[in-house]
C-alpha positions as CSV (number, residue, x, y, z in Angstrom):
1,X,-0.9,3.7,-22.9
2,X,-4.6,4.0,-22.2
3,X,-6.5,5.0,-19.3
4,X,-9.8,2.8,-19.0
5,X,-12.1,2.8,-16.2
6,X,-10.7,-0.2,-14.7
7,X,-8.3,2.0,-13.4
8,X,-10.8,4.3,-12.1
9,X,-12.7,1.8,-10.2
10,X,-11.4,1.6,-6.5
11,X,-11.9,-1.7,-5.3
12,X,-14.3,-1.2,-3.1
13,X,-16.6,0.9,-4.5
14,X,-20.5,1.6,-4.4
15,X,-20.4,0.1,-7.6
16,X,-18.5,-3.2,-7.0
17,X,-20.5,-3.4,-3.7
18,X,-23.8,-3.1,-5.2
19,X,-22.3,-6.2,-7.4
20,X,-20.9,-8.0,-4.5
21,X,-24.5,-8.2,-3.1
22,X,-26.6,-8.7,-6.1
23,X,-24.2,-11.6,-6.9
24,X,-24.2,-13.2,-3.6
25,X,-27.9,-12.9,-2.7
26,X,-28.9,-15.0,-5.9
27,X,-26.0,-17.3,-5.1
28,X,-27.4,-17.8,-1.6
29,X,-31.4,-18.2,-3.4
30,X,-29.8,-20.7,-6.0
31,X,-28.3,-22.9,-3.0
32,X,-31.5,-22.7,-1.1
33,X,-33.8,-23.9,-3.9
34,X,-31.6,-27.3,-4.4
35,X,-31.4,-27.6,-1.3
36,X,-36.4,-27.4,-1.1
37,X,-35.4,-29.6,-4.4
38,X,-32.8,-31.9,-2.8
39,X,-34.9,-32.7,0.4
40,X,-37.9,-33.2,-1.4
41,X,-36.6,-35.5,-3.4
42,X,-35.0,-37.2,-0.4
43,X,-38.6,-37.1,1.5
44,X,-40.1,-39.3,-1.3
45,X,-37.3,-41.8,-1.2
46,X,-36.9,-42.5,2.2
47,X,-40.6,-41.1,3.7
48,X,-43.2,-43.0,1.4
49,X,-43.6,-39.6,-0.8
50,X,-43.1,-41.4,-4.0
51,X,-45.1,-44.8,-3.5
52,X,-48.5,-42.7,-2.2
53,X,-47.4,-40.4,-5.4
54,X,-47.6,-43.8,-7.3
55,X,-51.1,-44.6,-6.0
56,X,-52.5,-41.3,-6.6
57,X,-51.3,-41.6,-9.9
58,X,-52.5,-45.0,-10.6
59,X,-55.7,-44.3,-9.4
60,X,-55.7,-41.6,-12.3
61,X,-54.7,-43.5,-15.4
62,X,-53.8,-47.0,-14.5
63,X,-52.3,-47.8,-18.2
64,X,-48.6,-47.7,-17.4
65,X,-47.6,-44.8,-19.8
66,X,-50.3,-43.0,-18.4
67,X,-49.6,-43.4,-15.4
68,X,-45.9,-42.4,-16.2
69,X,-46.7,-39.3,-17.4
70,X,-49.2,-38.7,-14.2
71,X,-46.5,-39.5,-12.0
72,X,-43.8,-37.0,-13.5
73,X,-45.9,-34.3,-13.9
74,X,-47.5,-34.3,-10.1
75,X,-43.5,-34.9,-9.2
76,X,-42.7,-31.7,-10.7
77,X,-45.4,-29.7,-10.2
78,X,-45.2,-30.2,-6.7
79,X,-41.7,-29.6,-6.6
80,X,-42.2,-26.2,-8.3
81,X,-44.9,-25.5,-6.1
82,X,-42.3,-26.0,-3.3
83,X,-39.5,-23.7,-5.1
84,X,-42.0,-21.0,-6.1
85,X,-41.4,-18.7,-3.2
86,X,-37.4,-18.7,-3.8
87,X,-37.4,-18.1,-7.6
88,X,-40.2,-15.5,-6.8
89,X,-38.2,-13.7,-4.6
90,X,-35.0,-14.5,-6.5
91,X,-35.7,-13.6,-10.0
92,X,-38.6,-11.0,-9.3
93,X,-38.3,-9.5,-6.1
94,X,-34.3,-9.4,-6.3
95,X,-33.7,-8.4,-9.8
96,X,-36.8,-5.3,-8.9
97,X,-35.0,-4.3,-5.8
98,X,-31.7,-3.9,-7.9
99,X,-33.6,-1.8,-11.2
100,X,-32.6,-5.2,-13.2
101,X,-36.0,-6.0,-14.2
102,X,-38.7,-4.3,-16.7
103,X,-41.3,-6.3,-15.7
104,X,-44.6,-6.0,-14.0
105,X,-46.1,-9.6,-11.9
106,X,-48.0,-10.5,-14.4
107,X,-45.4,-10.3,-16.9
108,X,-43.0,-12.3,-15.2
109,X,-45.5,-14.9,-14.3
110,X,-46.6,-15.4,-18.4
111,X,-42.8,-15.4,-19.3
112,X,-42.2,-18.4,-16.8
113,X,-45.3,-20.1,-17.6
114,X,-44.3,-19.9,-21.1
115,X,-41.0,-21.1,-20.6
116,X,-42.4,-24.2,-18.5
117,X,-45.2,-24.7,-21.3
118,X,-42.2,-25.2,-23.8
119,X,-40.1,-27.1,-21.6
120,X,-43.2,-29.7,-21.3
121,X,-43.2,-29.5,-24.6
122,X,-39.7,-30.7,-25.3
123,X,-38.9,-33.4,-22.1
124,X,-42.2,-35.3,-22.6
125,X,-41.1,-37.2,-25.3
126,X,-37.6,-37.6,-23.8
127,X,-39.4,-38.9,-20.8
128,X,-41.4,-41.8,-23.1
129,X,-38.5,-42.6,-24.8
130,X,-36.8,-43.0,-21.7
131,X,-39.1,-45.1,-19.9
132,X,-39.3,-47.3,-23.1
133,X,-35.3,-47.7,-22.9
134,X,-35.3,-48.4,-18.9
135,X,-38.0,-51.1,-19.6
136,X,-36.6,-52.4,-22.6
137,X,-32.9,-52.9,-21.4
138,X,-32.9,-52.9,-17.2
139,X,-29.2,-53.0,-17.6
140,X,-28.1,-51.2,-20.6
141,X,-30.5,-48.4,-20.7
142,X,-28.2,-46.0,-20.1
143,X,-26.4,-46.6,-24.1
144,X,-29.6,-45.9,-25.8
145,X,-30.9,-42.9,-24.0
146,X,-27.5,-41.2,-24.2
147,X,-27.6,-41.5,-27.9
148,X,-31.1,-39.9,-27.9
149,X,-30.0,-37.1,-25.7
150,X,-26.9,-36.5,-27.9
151,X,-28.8,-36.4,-31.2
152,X,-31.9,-33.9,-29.6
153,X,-29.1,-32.1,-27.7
154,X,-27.8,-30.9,-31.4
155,X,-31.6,-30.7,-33.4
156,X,-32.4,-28.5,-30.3
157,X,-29.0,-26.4,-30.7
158,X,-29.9,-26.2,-34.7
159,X,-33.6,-25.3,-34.0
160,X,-34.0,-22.9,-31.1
161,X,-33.2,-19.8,-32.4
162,X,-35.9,-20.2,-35.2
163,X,-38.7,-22.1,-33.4
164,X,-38.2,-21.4,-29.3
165,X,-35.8,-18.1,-29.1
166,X,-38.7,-16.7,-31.3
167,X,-41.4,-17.4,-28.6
168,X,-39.9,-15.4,-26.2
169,X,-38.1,-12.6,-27.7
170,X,-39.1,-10.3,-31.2
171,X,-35.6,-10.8,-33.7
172,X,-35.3,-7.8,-35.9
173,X,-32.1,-7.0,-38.2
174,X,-29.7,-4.3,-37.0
175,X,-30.7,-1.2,-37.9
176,X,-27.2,0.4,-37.5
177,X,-25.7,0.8,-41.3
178,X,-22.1,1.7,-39.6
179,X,-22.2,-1.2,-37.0
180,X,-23.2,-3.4,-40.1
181,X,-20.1,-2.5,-42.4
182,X,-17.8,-2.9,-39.5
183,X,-19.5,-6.5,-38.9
184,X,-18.6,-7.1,-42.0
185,X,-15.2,-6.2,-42.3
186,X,-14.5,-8.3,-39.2
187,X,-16.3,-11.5,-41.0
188,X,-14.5,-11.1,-44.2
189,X,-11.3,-10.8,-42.2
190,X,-11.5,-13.7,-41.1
191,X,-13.3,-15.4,-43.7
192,X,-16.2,-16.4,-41.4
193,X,-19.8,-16.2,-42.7
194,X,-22.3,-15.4,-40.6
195,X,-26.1,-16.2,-41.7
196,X,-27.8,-13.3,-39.6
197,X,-26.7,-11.2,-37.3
198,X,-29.6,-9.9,-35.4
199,X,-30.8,-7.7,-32.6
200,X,-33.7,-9.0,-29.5
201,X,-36.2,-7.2,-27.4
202,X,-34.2,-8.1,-23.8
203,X,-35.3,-4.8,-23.0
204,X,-38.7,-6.0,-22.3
205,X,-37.6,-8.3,-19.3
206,X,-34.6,-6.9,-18.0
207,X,-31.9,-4.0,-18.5
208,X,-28.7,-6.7,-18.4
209,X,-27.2,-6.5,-21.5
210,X,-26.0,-9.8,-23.6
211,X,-24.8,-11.0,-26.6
212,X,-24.8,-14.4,-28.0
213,X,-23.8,-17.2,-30.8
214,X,-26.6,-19.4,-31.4
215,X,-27.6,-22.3,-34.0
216,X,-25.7,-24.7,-36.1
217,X,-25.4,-25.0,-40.0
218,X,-27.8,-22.6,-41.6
219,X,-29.5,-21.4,-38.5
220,X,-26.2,-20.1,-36.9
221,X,-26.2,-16.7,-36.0
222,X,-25.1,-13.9,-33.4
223,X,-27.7,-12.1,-31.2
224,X,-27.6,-8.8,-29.8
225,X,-29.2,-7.4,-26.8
226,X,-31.0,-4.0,-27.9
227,X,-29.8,-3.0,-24.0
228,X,-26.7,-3.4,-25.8
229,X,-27.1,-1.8,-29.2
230,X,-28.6,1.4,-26.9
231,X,-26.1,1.3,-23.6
232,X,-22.6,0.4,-25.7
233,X,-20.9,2.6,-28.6
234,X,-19.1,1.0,-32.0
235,X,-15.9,-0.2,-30.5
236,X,-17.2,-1.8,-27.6
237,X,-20.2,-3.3,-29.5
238,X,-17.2,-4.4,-32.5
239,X,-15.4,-6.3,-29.4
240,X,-17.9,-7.9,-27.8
241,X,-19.2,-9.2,-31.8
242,X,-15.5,-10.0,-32.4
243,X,-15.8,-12.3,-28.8
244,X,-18.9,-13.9,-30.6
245,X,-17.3,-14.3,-33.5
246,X,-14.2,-16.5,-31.4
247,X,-17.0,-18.8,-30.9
248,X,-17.4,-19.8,-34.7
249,X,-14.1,-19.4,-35.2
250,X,-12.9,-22.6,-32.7
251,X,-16.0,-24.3,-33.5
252,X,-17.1,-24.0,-29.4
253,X,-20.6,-24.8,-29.9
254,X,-19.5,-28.0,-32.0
255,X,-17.2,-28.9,-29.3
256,X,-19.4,-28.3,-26.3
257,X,-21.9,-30.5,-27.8
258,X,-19.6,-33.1,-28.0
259,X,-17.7,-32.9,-24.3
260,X,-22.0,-32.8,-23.4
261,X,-22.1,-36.4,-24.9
262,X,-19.1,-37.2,-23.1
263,X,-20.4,-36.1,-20.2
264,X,-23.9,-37.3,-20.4
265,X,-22.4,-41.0,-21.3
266,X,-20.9,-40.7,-18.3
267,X,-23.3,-39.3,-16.0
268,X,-26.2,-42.0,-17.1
269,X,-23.6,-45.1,-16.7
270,X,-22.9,-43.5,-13.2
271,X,-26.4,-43.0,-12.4
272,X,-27.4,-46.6,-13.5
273,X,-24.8,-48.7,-11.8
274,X,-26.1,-46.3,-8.7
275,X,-29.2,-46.7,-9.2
276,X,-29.3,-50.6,-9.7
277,X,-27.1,-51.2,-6.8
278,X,-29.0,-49.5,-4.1
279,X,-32.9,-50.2,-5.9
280,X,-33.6,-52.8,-3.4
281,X,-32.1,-51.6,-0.2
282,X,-34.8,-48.8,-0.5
283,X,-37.6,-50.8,-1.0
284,X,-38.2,-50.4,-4.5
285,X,-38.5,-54.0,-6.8
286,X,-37.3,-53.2,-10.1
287,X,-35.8,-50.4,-12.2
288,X,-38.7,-49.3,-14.2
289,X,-40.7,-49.1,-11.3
290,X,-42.3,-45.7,-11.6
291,X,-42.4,-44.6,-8.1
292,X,-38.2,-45.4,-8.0
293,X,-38.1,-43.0,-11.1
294,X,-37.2,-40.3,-8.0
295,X,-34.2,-42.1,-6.7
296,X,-32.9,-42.3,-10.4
297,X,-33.5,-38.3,-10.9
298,X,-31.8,-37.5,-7.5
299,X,-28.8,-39.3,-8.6
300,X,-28.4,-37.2,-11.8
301,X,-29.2,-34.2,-9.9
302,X,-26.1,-35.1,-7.7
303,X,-24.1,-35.9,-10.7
304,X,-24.9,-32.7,-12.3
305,X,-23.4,-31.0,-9.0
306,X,-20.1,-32.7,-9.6
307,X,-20.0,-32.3,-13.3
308,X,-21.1,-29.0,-13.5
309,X,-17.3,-27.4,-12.0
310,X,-15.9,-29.5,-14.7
311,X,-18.1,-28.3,-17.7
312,X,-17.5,-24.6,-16.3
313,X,-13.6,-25.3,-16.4
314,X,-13.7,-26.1,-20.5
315,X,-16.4,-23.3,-20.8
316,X,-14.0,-20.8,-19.1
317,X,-10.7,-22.3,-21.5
318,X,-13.5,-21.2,-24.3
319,X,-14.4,-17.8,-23.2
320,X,-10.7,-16.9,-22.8
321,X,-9.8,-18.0,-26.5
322,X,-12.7,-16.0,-27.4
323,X,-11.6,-13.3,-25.5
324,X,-7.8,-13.4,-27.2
325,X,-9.6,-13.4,-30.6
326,X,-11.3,-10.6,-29.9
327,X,-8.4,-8.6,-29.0
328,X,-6.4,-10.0,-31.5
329,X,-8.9,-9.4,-34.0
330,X,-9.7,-5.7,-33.2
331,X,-7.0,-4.7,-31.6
332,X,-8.7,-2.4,-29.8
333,X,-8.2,-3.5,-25.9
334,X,-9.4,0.0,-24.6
335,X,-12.8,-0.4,-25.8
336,X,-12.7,-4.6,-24.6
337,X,-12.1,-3.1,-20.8
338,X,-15.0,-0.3,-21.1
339,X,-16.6,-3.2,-22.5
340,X,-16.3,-5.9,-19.5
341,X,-16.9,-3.0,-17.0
342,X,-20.0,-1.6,-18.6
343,X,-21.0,-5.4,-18.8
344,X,-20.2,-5.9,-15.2
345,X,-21.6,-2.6,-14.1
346,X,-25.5,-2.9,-16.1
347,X,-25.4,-6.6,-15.4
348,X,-24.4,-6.5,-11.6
349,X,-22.0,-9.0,-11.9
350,X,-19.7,-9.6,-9.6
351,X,-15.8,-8.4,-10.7
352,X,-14.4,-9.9,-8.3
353,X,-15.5,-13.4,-7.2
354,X,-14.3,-15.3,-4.4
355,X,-12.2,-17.8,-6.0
356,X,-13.9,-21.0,-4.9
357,X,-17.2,-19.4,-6.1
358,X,-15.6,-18.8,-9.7
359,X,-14.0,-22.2,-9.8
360,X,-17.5,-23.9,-9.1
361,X,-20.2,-21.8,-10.6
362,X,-18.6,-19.4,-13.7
363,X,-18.9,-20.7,-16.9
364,X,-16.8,-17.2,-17.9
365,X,-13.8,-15.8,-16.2
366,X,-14.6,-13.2,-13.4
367,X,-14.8,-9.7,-15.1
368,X,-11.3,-8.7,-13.5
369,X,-9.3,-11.8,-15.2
370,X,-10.8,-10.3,-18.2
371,X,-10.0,-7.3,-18.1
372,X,-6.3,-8.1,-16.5
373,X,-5.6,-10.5,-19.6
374,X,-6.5,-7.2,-21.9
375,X,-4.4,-5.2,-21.0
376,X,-1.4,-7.7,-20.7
377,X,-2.3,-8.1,-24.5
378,X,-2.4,-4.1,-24.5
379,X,1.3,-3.8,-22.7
380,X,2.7,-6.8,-24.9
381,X,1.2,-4.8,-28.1
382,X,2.7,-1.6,-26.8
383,X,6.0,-3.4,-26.4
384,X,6.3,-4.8,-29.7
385,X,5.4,-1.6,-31.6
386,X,8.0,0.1,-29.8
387,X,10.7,-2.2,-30.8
């Protein structure tokens, strides 16, 4: 049998520490910032905020769309201006302090201003159509907004990575003729046809490492970190394209859109029977009041909390087939465990999560699952060939 590094690893070592820390420190910075979100939201419900938010508004642009889209943007940029100072510190000042990021202030600052440019871009005319819909249909709202969300969910999956990905990151084919052919050989043996398969510039915001499947239909295609192309050899690069590949293979993207439009069904009939019940006991009149539009956001913040353990448990089932492809595929479980460590090690993540954490935050399986599942496939491989 093999000898891998997983083996090498004691469990507490500097490296696993180092991990430990990163990992809890922006686990501690994410709970704090929904927690500045959550109360802030509460403070306009039950303080006033959001009717003197309405005024202010109102005395901008008193035409009710206008005043809509006043409204939501003062209710957000104040609420980033509240959260600046923990994803400052959490994704500059953290990811700096552990050699994670390649980027200087101003950098970061034009990269999360562009990033908030596009997402203004996209939600705006989700927010009209919304407002529209809760106008409309006070009571059955929820039925025609889902189906909006559903159908820009998927032209958003189809589209980003050749009209948004593109604004942030430089897509380039890969160079590599060797990594190409053996690419190849793992499409054509599994008779899976991949449009592109491309490498990105990750390199010029962090030194994390990633791979990724992205698109539907013609714009479907596997990314690859240049971190990864420089800091990973063939085989380990070959697994972690064969894990990708998984992904087209079950169809995940398909079916994760789909258990989405389950679960955004859901969470909007939740959020309107919610919402509708306790309207008046807060002093709002109606539900397309604009200045009870944060009551209706805080309750599918909350939902999201619940849902989001749920959605992790499916992605995690995904990840694993993925992972068994992979192995199945290639073979090659020695280079899937240098793989996952070298993964865990650039990438600081945490091999070893405390078991509630993983159960209610990972959308993947902890490092170590991985790894243990790989070599079980390795020993049951072993096995057979000896018999």
């Amino acid at each position: 049998m093999f000898k891998t590094t997983a083996e090498k690893v004691p469990p507490h070592s500097e490296e696993n520490t180092l991990s430990k820390k990163y990992s809890r420190t922006k686990l501690v910075l994410s709970f704090l910032e929904y927690a500045v979100t959550l109360a802030y939201f509460l403070f306009l419900i039950f303080a006033g905020g959001s009717l003197w938010l309405g005024r202010v508004a109102e005395g901008w642009v008193p035409q009710t769309y206008g005043k809509l889209i006043v409204f939501t943007l003062l209710l957000f940029l104040l609420n980033g201006v509240l959260t600046a100072p923990v994803k400052f510190y959490a994704n500059f000042i953290v990811d700096h302090r552990y050699g994670l990021s390649n980027q200087n202030f101003f950098q970061w600052l034009w990269e999360d201003l562009k990033g908030t440019l596009v997402g203004l871009v996209l939600t705006l005319p989700l927010l009209l159509v919304f407002y529209y819909c809760l106008h409309r249909w006070p009571v059955w709202w929820w039925l025609p907004v889902g189906t909006v969300f559903f159908f820009f969910s998927v032209a958003l999956a189809k589209l980003a990575p050749v009209l948004i990905f593109p604004i942030f990151y430089k897509f380039s084919p890969i160079e590599n003729e060797d990594l190409k052919s053996h690419i190849v050989s793992l499409c054509d043996r599994v008779g899976i046809r991949v449009r592109e398969i491309l490498s990105f510039n990750l390199s010029k915001t962090t030194e994390k490492a990633n791979a990724a499947l992205t698109g539907l239909g013609k714009t479907k295609r596997i990314i690859l970190s240049d971190t990864l192309l420089k800091k990973f050899n063939l085989g380990e690069i070959e697994v972690i394209f064969a894990h990708e590949l998984g992904h087209t293979y079950f169809g995940h993207i398909r079916k994760t859109l789909i258990s989405g439009f389950i679960f955004t069904y859901a969470g909007l009939f939740l959020t309107a029977w919610s919402f509708r019940l306790t309207l008046p006991h807060l002093g709002f009149t109606c539900v397309d009041q604009i200045e009870a539009l944060p009551l209706l956001f805080l309750y599918l913040l909350l939902f999201g909390l619940i849902t989001t353990p749920l959605q992790n448990i499916l992605s995690r089932y995904y990840e694993r087939q993925a992972d068994r492809f992979a192995l199945e595929l290639t073979g090659n479980a020695k280079d899937f465990v240098e793989a996952m460590n070298k993964l865990s090690e650039i990438n600081l993540s945490d091999p070893r999560p405390n078991a509630v954490v993983e159960f209610l935050f990972y959308s993947h399986p902890s490092i170590e699952k991985r790894i243990e599942a790989a070599l079980k496939f390795a020993r049951k491989d072993y096995v057979e060939m000896a018999v």
